[in-house]
N, C-alpha and C positions, 0 to 999 in steps of 0.2 A: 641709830647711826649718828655718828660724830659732827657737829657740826666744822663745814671746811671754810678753810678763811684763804682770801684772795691767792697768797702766794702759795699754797697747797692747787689750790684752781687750775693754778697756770702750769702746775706740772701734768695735770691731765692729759692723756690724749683725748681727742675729738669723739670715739667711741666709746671711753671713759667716764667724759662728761656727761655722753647722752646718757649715758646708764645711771647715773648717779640723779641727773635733776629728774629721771623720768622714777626713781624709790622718791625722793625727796618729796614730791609731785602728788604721788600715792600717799605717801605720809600725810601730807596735808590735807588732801581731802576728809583721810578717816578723821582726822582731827576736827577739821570743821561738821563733820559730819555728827560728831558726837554732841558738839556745841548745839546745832540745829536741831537738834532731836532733844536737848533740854539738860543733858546731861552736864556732867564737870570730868574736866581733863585733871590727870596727876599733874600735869606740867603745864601751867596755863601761856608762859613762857615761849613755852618748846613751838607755836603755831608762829612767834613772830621772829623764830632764830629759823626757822624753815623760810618763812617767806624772802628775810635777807639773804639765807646762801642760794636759794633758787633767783634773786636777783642779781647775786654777783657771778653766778654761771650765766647767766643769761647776757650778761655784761662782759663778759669776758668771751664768749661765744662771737657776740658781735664786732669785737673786738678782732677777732681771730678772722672773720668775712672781711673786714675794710683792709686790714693789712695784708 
């Protein structure tokens, strides 16, 4: 999956986005998951461009409740 950057975010909708940080979500886990078990990721990268776009849905989520 592509990594989404803030102004891609904002065109989500609300069920859009859930769906999207709850793969990204998954994604992540298996990643750490393979680190914790000793192993090496193709893309060691790829765990901290997951963590940022699950921050800026998360951010923008909140964003979406105050206003």
């Amino acid at each position: 999956m592509a990594i989404l950057r803030a102004s891609d975010i904002r065109q989500l909708s609300d069920v859009e986005l859930q769906e999207q940080m709850a793969k990204l979500r998954i994604e992540l886990i298996q990643y750490n998951g393979k680190v914790s078990a000793g192993g090496s990721t193709e893309n060691p990268g790829r765990i901290r461009e997951l963590r940022r776009t699950i921050a800026r849905m998360m951010t923008e989520q909140n964003h979406r409740r105050t206003v």
